[in-house]
N, C-alpha and C positions, 0 to 999 in steps of 0.2 A: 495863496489867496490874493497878495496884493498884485501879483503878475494877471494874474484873470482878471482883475477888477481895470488893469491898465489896456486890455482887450476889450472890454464892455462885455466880458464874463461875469456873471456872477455866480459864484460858487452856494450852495446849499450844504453848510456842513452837514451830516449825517453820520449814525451811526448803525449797526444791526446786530444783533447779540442773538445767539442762536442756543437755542438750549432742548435738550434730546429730555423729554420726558416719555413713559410706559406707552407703546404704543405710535411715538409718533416726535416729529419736529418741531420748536416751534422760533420764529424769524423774528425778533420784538423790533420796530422800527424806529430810530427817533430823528425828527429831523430839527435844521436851525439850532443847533447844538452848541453850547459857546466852548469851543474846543480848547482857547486857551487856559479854562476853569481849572482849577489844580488839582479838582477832584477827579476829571476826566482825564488828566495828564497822568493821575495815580493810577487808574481806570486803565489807560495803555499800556503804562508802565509792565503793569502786574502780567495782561494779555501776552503781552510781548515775550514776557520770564517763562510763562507757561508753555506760549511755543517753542523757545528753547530748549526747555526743559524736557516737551513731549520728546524733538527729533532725539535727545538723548535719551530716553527711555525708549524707543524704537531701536536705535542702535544697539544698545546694552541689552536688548531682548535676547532670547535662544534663537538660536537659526528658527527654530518651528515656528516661532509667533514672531518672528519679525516677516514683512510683507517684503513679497518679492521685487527687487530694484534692480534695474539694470548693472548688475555687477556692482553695484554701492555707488557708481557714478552718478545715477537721479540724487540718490538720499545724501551724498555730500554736497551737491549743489544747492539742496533743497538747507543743510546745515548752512552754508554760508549763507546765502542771503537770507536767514531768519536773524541770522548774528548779528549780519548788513542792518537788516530793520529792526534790532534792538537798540543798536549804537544811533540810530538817526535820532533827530530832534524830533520835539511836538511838533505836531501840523503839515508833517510830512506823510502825506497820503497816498504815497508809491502802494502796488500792491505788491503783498511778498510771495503768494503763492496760491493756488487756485484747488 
């Protein structure tokens, strides 16, 4: 944030929280967000575990229900950099994966 702000960027914290209900998607938006709140830092914290947590429930699946990867090479790259953006600090807004 402060490198932007030394660019005459201004950053718009945001966040987007995505949740699958009967039927359909839904995208909740928040923006100007004070990211360094402790509560949102809890907020990532948890997001972050969970991703972790998923790629190891995809790995530990049966061959039948796990999705097909390039030979395990996407799915371990995909392992590391979720690790990478668990270990990062607050406010680091790299994206980890699409």
């Amino acid at each position: 944030m402060d490198e932007a702000g030394r660019h005459g960027i201004e950053i718009v914290p945001g966040l987007e929280i995505n949740c699958d209900v009967p039927g359909a998607e839904i995208h909740i938006l928040g923006y100007c967000v004070d990211w360094k709140a402790e509560w949102f830092q809890e907020f990532l914290r948890e997001q972050r575990a969970e991703r972790v947590a998923r790629v190891h429930r995809i790995v530990d699946a049966p061959d039948r229900a796990r999705p097909a990867v390039d030979g395990g090479r996407g799915l371990r790259d995909l392992q590391g950099r979720l690790a990478g953006a668990a270990a990062r600090g607050p406010g680091d807004d790299r994206r980890v994966a699409t």
